[in-house]
SEKOL-183966 format. One record per atom (N, C-alpha, C): residue in one letter; x, y, z. Coordinates in pm, whole numbers, plus 50000, padded with zeros to 5 digits. Layout:
AXYZ/...
//
This chain:
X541635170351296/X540295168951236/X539655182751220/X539015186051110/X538735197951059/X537435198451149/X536835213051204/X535275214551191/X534525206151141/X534595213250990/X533465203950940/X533265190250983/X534375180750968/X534415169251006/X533685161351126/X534165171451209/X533855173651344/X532015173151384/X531715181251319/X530065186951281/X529705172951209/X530335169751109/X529275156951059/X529405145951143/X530265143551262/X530535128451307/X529795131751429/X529395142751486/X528405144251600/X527185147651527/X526555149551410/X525395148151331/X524925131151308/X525785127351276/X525885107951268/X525635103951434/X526525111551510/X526215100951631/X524715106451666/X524405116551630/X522915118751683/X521815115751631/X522585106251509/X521065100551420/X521305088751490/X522715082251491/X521935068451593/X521445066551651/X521865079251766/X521035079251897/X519515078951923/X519265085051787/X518075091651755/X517155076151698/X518175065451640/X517825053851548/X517265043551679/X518215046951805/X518455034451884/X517335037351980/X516955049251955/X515635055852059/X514075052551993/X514105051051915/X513055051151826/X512695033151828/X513755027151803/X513505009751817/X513655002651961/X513955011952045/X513725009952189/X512135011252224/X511875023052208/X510385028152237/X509505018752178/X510015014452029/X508605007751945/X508644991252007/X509694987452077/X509854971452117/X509194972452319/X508824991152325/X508384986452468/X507404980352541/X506944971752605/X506184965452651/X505404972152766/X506474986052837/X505634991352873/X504535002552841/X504605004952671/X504725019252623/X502875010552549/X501775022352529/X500735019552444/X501685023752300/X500305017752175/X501195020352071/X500975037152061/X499535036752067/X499505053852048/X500795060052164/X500765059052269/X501985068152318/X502875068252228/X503515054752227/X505185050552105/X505165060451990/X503205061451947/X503455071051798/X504005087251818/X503255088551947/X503385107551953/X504355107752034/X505395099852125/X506445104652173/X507405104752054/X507195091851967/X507955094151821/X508405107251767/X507065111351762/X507315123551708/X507895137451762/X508365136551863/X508915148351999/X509835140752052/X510995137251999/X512005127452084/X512875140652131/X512945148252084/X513885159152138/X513135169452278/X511845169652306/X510855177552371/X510885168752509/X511245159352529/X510665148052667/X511625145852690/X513155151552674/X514475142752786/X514255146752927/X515235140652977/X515385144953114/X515345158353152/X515995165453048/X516425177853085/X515535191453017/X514355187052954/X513695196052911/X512985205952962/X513175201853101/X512625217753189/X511145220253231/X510265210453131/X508845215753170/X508325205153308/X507325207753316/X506925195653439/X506115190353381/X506155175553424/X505975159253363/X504615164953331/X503525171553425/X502085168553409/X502045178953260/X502265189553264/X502175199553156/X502785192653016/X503495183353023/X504665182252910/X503425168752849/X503275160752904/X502165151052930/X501025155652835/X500665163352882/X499415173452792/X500095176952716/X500905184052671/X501635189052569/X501375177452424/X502175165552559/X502375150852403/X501125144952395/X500395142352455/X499075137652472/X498995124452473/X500065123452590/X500505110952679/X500355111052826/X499985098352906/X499965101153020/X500755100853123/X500915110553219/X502295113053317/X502675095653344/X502595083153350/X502965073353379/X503645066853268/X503085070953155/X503385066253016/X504745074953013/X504485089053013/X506015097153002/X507095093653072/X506955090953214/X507985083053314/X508445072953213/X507525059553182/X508305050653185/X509245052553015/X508675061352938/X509375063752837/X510865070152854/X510675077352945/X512065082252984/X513065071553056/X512555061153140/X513135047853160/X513895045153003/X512885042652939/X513395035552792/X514545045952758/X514105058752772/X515625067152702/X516665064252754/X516755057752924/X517885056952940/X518795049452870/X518075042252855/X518445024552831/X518355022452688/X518155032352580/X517755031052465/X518865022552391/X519955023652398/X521225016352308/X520854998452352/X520704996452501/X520864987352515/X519814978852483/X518584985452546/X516884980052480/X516804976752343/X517374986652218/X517374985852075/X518704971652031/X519844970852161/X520444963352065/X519934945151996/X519324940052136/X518304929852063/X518074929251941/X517114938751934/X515894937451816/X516644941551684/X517914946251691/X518694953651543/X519414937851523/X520224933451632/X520914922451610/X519884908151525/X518464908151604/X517794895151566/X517164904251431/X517344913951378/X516934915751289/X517774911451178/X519274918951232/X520314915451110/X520624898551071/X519824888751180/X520314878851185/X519014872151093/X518304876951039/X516444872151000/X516564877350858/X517734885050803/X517984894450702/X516344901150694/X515904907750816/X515114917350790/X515444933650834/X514984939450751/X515614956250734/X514704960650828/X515164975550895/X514474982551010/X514474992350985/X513535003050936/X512895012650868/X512835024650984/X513265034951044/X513335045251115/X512245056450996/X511475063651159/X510735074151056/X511835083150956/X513155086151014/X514015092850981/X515065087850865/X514525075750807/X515465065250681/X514835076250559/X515395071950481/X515015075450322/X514055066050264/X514635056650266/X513215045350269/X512275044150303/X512115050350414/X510855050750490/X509475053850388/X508315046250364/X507535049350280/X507135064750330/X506735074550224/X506415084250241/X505275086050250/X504095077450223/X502935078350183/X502305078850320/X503355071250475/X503065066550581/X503065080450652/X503235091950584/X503725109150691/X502395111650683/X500935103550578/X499945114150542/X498965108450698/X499055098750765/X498975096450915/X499115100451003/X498365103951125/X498185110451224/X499345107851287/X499295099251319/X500275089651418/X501375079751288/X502405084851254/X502685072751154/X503835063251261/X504065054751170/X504735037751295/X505835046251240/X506655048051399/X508265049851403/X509455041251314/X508775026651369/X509355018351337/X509075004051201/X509405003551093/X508974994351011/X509754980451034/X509754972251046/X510594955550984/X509944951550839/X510814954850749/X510694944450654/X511024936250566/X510684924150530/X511414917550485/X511164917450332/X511874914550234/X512134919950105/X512184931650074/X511404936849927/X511704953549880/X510504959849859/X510144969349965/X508954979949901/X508874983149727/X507684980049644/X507814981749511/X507924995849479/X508274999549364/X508705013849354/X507175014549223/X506245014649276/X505125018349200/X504095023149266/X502985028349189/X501965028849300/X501105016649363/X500295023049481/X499575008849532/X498285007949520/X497624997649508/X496444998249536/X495864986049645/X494644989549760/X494844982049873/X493424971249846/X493644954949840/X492384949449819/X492484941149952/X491054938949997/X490654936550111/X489274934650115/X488844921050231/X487904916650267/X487194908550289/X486434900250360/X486404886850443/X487274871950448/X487694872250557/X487914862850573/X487324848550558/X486404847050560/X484944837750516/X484794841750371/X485124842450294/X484874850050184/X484324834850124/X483674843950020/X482714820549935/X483444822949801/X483424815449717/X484224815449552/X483974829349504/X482444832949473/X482594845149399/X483294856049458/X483674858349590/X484664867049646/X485654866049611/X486044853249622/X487714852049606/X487814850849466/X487444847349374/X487404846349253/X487784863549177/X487214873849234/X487134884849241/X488144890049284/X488444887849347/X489814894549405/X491034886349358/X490954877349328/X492254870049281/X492124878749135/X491084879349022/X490934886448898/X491654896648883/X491174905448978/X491024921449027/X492804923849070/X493414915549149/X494274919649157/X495254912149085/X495194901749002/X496104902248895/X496114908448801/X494854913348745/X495034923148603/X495014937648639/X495184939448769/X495884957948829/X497014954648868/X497884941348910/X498554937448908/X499754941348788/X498974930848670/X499594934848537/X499864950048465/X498784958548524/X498394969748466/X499814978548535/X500674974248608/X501644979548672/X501304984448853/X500174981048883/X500064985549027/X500614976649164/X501144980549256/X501264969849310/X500374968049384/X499714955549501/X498634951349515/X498954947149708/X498434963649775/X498424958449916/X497204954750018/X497494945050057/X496364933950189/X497174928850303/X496134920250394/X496954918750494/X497264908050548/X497164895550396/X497734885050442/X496624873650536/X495804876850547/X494664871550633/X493954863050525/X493474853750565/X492624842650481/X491314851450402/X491014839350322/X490324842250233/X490434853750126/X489844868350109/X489944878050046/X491694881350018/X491974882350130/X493464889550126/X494574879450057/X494474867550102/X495264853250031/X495084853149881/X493534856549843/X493594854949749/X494224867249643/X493744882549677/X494674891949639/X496314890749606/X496604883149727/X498084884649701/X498584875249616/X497794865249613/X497954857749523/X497754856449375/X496444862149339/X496154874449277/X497334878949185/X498324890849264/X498824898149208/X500274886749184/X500524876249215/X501684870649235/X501494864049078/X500534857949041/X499984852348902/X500544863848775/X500664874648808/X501044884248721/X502314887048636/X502134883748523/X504174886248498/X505004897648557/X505404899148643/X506144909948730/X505114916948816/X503914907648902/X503144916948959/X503874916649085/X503824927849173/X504314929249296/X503024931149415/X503494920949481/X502464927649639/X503214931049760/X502394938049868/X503134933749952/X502024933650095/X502424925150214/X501644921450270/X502324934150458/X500944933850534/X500984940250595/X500564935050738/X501234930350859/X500774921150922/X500374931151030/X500034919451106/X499424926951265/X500294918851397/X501744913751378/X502314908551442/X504044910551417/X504784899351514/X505834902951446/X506774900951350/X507694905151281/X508584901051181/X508614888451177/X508614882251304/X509614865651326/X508154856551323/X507474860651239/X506324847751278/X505404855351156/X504314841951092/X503214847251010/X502034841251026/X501414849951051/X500024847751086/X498824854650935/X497974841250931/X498094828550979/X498614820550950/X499694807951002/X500874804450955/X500264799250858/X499414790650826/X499344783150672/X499864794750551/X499884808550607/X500264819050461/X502014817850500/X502674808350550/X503914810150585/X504664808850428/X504354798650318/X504994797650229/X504524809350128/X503004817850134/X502604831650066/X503314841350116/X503784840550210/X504724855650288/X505914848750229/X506454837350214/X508324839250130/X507634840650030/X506674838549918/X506774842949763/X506624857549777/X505624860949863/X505384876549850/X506864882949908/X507194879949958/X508844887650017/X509794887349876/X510064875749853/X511284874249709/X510644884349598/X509554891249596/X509984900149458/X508854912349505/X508394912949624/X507614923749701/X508134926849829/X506924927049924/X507474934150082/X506374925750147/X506894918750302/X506084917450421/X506844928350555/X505764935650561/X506344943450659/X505234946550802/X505484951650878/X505234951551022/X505754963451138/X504774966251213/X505314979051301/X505584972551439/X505294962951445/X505554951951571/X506624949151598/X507114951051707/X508834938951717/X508414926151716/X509324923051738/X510064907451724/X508624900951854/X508564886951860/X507944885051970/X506874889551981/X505824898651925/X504474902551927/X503274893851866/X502594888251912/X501684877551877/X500344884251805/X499524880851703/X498834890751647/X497254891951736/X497544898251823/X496264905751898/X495594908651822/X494004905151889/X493024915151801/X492984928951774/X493244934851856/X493934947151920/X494244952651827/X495664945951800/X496424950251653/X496054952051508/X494944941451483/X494164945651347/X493874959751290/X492894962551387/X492994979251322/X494204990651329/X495114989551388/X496344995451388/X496984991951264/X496624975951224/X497674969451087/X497044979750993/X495774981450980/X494934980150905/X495214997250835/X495595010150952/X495755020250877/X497255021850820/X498265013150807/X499185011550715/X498565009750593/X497684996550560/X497104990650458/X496635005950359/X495665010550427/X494795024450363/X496095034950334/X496905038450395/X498105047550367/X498845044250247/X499315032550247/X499855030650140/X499345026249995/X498365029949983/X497315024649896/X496735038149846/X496955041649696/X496055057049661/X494575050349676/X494415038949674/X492595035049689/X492445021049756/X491635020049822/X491165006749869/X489964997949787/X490314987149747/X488934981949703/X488324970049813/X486774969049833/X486494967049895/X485734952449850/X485954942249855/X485644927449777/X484214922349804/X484434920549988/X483394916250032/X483394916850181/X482704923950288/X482304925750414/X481344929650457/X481524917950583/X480244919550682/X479784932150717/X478454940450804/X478574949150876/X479964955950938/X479644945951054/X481064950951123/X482194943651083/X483104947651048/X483934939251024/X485534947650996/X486374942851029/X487784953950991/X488194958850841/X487644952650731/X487544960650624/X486974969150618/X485704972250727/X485164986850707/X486174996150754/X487054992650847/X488115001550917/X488985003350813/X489104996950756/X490155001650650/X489815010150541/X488385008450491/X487735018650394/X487455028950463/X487175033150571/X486865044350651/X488715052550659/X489195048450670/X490445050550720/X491195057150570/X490715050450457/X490755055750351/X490105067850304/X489085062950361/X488045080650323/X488765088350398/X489275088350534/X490025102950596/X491265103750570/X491705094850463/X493165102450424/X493185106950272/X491725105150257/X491185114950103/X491955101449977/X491795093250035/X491895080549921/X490785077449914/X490865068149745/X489625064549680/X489025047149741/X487795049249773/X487455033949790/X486805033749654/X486515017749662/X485525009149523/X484884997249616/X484284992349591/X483264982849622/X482754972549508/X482904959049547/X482404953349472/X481134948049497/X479574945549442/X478764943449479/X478564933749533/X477754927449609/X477244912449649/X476004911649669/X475874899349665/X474074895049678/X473174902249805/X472384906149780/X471494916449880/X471114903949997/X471154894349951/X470324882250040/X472174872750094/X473184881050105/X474004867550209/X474824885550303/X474444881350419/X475224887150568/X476774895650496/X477974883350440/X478834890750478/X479364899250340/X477774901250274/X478234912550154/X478074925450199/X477204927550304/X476094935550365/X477214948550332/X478584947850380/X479404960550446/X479954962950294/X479984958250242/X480244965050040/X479154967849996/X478124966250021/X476634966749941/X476644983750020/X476504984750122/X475945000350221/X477295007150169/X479055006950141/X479505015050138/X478865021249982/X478465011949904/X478085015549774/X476985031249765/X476115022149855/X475035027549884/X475475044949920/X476475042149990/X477195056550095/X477745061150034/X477755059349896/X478675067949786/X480375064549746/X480505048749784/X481725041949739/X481815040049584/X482525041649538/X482755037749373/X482745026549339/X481295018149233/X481315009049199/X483095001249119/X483234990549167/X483994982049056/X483544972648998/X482764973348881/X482704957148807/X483614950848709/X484864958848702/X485644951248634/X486844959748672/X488274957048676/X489834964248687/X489434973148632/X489164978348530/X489184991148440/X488675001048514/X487364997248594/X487045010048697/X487855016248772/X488705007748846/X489735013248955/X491055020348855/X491315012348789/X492405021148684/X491605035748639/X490635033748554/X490165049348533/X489975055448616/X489525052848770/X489445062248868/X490235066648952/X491795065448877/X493045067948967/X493495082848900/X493635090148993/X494765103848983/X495045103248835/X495465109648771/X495925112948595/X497785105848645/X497905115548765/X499095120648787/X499275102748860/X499015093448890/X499005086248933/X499575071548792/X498245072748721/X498355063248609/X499605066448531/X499905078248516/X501485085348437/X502385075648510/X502675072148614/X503795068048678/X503605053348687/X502405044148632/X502545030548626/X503795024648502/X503915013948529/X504815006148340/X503745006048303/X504225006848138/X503115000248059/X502564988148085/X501364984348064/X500644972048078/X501304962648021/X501254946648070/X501904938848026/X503584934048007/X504174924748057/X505184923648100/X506114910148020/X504834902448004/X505414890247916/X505004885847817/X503794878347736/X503554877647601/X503194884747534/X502204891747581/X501714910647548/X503464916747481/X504294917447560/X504834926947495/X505924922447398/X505744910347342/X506154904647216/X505204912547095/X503884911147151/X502454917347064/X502944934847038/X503344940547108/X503654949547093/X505024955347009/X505714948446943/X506534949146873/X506444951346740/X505074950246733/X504894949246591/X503804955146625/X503624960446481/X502324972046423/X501404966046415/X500074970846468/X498914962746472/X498424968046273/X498094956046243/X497074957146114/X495594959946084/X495324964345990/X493504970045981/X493114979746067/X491924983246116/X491504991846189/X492454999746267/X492784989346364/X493884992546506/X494715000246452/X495774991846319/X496965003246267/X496185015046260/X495505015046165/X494915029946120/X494485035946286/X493655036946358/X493745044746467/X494855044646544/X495265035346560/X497185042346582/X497595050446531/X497645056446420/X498435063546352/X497445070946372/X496485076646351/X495375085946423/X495525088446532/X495655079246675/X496265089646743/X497425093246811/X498805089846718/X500175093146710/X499715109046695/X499345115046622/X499085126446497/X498425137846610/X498165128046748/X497155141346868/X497635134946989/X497115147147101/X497685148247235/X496755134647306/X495455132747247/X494165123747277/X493115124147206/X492785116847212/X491375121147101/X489925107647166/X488905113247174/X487845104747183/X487155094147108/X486635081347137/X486335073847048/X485295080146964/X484355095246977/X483105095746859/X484765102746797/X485655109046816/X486195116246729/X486955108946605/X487405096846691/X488075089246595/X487465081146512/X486035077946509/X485025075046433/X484515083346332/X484405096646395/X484405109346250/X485475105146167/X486855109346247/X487945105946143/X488345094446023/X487675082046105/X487975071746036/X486615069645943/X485395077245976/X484445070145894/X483925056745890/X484595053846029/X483545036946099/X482805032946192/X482695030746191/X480955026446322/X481625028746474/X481195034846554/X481765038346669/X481825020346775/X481165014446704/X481294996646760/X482874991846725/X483044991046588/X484474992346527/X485484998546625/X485345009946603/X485915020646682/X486505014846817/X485705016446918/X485815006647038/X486294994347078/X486254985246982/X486764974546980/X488244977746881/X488614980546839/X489844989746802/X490824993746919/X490465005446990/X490565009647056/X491224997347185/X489794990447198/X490464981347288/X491794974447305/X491314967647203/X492664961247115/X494054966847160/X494094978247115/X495544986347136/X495914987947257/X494924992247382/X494774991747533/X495554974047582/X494844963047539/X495294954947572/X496634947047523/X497014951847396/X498364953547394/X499444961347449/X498924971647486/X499874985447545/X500104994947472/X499614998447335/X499695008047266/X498895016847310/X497865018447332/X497445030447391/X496675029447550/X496365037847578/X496275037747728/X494345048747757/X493445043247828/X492675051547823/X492385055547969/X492015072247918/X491995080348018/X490185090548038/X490125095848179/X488605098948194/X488375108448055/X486915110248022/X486445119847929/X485325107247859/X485455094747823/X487305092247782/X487795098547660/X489115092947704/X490055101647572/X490935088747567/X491745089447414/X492755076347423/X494135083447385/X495395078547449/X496555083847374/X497135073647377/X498005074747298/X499345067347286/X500095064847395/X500685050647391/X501835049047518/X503095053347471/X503975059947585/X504825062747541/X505945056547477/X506875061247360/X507385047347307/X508525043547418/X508755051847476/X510055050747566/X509895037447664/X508045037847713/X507735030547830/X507945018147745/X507305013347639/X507295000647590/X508074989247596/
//
């Protein structure tokens, strides 16, 4: 056996080791989660043999000397502790996500503490996200709202993450499931092998078969209150923005919009009646300088440039029959107006065309809701690309 050879098959055995340490720690019962996160991150700094003393090293990880002991317990034992939870995984056909996979969402590194360990079942969407959320008590015009909201950002190509919790979030995911190819995916506060709350047991298999339910919990973890706000800064991470439907004062959607503001993602807010309790916590983020949403189009225009570039074109199923063919009257003509430029504004294309900037706009629209053109801040309108179509 050559060197090299040699070098890559003790590089492999040290990612297992490295695999079987990581799903040991995250299944420990004796470990907090915050410890599990920051020993995560220093698995090479805390063996047995690292030389410093427990109390100093302790401070170092910003773990406590009892917590470090029993973690080093777990190292012993790491192959055998991890083989459980890999086996009942392979047996659940759910996948186990190491910080160190390729898979591993990337969006999850912009976290203080990110989860070592993922379970999930189906396929992370390969688009961007956007995160909707908020009461559980939610009354019709909430849910009505969020079911809207996230099927037509849904359609618009985004995928659509919540956490599976009644009312607001049920309806989101559901929401985005109404969509011709909309993808969600749901984010629990428990473990792989169970869904809470079970009545969403048959919404977690639709959302799995063509999205993701995933989880930092092992196997066997019951959803603590505890756990909510821990679920909750996955939700904001993977999400370039959170929209905010409807919440109380206190309530864990504020944790999640807060959690968004410190990872420099965008919130939105949808308004509610000044006179009912559990609008109160969307009405004050407004107030606090959250970005109104009164319709999808807000949250789409208020996404990254560099963000909207990387959605599909809008529309997936009868729309893009409509798109096959050349729009007639007005629409053609500003199509071909703005084939001819990089973007152009609706007063510009009203100079050009010599029609009422009302015309204009409703033109304009038109082509947006077919997929021919796409509008961007200023605003400005361009063409979709023909490639995306």
């Amino acid at each position: 056996m050559g060197t090299g050879s040699a070098e890559r098959d003790a590089e492999e055995e040290r990612r297992r080791r490295r695999r079987r340490l990581l799903v040991a720690l995250n299944a420990s019962p004796d470990l907090s989660r915050d410890a599990i996160c920051r020993l995560a991150r220093r698995t090479d700094a805390w063996g047995e043999g690292s030389g410093a003393r427990p109390r100093e090293l302790s401070r170092e990880l910003g773990v406590s000397p009892g917590q470090l002991k029993a973690a080093r317990r777990v190292r012993r034992s790491a192959a055998r502790l991890a083989r459980p939870e890999l086996e009942r995984a392979a047996g659940l056909g759910v996948a186990v996500l190491t910080l160190d996979d390729a898979a591993y969402p990337a969006e999850l590194f912009d976290l203080e503490l990110p989860p070592p360990v993922l379970y999930l079942r189906g396929r992370l969407p390969a688009r961007p996200a956007v995160a909707i959320v908020g009461s559980r008590k939610a009354d019709p015009y909430a849910l009505e709202a969020a079911t809207a909201f996230a099927r037509e950002l849904a359609h618009a190509g985004l995928a659509i993450v919540s956490g599976l919790a009644l009312g607001v979030d049920g309806a989101a995911h559901r929401g985005a499931l109404e969509a011709d190819g909309g993808r969600t995916l749901a984010v629990q506060a428990c473990g792989a092998d169970r869904v809470h709350p079970w009545r969403h047991t048959r919404l977690a298999d639709r959302i799995a078969a063509t999205g993701a339910v995933l989880t930092e919990f092992p196997f066997d973890t019951p959803p603590y209150p505890s756990h909510f706000p821990i679920r909750n800064r996955i939700i904001a991470a993977l999400a370039e923005g959170t929209l905010v439907v409807q919440a109380a004062r206190r309530s864990g959607t504020l944790i999640t919009a807060r959690l968004a503001l410190e990872l420099g993602r965008e919130v939105w807010a949808i308004p509610g009646s000044i006179y009912r309790q559990r609008a109160v916590g969307a009405n004050e983020l407004l107030r606090d300088g959250a970005a109104m949403a009164l319709e999808p189009r807000d949250v789409l225009e208020s996404l990254p440039l560099g963000v909207r570039d990387r959605l599909p074109s809008p529309g997936h199923g009868s729309t893009s029959r409509i798109r096959g063919a050349a729009p007639d009257g007005l629409p053609g003509e500003v199509l071909t107006l703005l084939e001819r430029h990089t973007s152009l504004s609706p007063d510009r294309v009203a100079t050009a065309t010599g029609k009422p900037i009302a015309e204009i706009l409703a033109a304009l629209a038109e082509l947006e809701l077919v997929g021919l053109a796409r509008r961007y801040p200023g605003p400005e309108y361009r063409v979709v690309d023909r490639a995306s179509r």
